[in-house]
ROPA-39069 format. One record per residue: x, y, z of N, C-alpha, C in turn; residue in three letters. Coordinates in steps of 0.05 Angstrom, whole numbers, plus 5000, padded with zeros to 4 digits. Atoms other than C-alpha are relative to their C-alpha. Layout:
% ROPA-39069
XYZXYZXYZALA...
% end
This chain:
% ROPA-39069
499349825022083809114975498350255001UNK502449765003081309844962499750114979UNK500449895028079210214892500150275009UNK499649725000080510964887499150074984UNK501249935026075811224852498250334993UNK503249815001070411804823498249864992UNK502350145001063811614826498950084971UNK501349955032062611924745502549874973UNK498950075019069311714716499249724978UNK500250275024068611204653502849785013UNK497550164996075110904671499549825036UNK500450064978073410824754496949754995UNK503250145016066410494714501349764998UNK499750315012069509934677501849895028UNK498350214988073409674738497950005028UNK501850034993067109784781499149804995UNK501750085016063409504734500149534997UNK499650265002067508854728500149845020UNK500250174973068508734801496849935007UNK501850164996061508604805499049754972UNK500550135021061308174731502049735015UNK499650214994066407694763500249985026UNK500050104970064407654840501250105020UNK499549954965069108034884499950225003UNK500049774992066708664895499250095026UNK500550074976065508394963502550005015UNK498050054998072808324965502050275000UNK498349835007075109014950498050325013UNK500749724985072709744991500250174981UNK499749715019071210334945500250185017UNK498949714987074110974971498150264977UNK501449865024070011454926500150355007UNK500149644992072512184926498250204990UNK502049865003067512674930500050234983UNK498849725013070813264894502649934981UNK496949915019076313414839502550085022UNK498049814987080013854902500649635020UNK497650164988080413174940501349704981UNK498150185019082312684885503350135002UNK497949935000087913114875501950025014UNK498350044973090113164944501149705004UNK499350234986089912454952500949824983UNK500150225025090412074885504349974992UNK497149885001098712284883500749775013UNK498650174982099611804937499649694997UNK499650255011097411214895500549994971UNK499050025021099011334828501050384996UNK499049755003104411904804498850174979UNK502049815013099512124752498250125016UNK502349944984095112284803497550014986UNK502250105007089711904763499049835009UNK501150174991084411524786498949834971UNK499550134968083310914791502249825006UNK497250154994088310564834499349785017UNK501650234983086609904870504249975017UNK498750004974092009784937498749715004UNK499150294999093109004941499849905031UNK499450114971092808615010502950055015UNK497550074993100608535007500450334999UNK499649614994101209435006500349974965UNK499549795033102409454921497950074996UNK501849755014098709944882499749984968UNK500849995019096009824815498150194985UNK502249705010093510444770500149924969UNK500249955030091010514700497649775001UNK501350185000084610164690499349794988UNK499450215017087609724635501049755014UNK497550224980092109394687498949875015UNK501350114977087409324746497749824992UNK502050265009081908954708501149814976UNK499250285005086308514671501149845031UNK499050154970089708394749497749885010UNK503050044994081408254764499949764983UNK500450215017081007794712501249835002UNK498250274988086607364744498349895025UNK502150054972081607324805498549834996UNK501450175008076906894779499849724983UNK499150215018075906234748497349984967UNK502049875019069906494700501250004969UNK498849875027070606654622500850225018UNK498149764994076207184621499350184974UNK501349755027074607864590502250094994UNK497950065020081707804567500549754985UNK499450265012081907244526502049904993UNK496250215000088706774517499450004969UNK500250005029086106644447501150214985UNK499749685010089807194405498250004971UNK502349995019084807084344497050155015UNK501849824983080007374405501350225008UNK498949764979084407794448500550244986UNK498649725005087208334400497250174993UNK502449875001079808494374498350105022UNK501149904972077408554451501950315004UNK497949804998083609004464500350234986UNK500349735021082109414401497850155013UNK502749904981074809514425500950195029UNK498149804977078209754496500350175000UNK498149665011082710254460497750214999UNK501549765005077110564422498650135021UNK502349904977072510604485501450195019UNK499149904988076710844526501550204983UNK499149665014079311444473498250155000UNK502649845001072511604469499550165034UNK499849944986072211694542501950265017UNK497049805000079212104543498750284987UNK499649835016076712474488496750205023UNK501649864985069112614528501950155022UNK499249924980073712814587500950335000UNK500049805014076913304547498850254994UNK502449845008071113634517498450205026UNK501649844980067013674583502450335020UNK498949754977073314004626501150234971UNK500749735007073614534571498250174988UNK503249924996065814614570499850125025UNK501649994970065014614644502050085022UNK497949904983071614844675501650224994UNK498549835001073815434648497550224997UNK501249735008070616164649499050084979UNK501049935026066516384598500150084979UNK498449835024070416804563502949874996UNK497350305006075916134558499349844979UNK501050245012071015724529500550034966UNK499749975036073415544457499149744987UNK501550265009068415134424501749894982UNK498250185018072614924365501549765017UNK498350274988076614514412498749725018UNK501650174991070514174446499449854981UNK500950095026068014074374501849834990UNK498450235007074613744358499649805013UNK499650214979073913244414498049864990UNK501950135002067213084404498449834964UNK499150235023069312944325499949735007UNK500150304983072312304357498849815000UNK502550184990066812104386498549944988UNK502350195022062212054339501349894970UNK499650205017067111794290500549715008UNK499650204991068611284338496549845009UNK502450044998061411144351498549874968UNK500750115029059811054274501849824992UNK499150175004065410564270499549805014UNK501250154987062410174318497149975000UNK502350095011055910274293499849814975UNK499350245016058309904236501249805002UNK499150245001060909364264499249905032UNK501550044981056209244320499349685013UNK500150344990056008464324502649935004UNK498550034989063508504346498950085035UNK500549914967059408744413498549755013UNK502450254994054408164418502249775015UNK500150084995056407534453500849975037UNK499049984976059507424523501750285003UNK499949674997061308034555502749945005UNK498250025002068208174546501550235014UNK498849764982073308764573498950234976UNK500949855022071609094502496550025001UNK503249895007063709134499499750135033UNK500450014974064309224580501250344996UNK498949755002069209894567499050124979UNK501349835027064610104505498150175021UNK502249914989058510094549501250245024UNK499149804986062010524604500850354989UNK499349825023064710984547497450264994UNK501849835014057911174525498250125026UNK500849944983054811284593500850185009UNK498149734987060411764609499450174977UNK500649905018057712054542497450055009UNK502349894990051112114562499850245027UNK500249814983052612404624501050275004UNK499349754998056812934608499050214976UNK500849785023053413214539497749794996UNK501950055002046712904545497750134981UNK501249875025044413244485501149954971UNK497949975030049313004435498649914983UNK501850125018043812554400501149804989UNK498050365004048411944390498149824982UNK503050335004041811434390498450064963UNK501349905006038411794340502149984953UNK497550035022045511724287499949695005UNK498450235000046811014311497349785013UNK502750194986040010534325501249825009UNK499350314995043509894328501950075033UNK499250074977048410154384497750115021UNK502050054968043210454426498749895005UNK501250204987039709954424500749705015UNK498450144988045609514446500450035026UNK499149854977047109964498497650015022UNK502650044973040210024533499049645002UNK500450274986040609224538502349995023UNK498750034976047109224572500050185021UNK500549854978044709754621498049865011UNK502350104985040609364636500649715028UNK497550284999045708864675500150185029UNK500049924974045708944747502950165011UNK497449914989052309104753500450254982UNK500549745015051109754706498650135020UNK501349904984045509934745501450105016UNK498749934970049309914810502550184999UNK497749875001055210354781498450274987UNK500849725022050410894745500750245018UNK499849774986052311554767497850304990UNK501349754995047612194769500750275010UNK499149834976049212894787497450005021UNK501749864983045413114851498250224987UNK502649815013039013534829500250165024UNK
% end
């Protein structure tokens, strides 16, 4: 199998992230495009959004959206599933998911019209909307912070990715500082080898 990925996306994260939480990331080749100019070139030819990421199957199918590919991951293993069968569990994991991954959408947002358009484009109000969002979505999950606690699930797994892609692209927003209980959630599960090994940095 191969993953199509960027090495900063949140979304390319959680399905990183999980192939090493359940074992086969020994099993699957990361392709990791180096640039925006060649994602775009090449990402078309596994999913027609030409979004990453897309995992390419033994048998030739193509699975994209990183909702799909780490529930398809979660059939891989015989481990707790970070989809749970229980629906008294599953829809609360699945909610968690959502929000993390809007938060991520919504960072994505923000940064490409911080950091991709000309100076005289840039219209903060619309970053400022985005990053609304985020910290309302951050304060609703600061208040209800022991839905994050126990076995790691697809929901605390796509939180933690969420906020890292938050850190990295507006590392000044002051999150920790509004929300104690999650950062201090958050700098335990970074602390998880399989975080570690997915952290991304720009080049200095």
């Amino acid at each position: 199998m191969k993953l199509y990925a960027r090495p900063a996306s949140p979304f390319a994260r959680k399905v990183r992230v999980m192939m090493r939480e359940i074992g086969v990331a020994d099993q699957i080749e990361e392709v990791i495009f180096g640039s925006p100019e060649e994602m775009a070139e090449e990402m078309p030819k596994y999913n027609p959004l030409g979004k990453i990421p897309a995992l390419t199957l033994d048998n030739g199918d193509v699975l994209y959206d990183s909702k799909v590919i780490c529930e398809y991951l979660d059939s891989l293993h015989d481990g707790d599933k970070f989809f749970p069968a229980d629906p008294a569990k599953r829809w609360p994991v699945l909610l968690q998911q959502g929000l993390a991954d809007g938060i991520g959408e919504a960072v994505i947002v923000a940064s490409m019209n911080k950091y991709m358009r000309p100076d005289e484009f840039v219209y903060e109000p619309a970053i400022e909307f985005q990053l609304e969002k985020v910290e309302r979505s951050l304060a609703d999950i600061e208040g209800r912070i022991e839905e994050l606690q126990g076995p790691l699930t697809i929901g605390p797994l796509s939180t933690a990715c969420a906020i890292g892609y938050l850190n990295f692209r507006f590392p000044d927003f002051g999150w920790r500082d509004r929300h104690p209980n999650l950062a201090a959630w958050f700098a335990e599960i970074s602390e998880r080898p399989s975080m570690k090994d997915t952290q991304f940095e720009m080049p200095s």
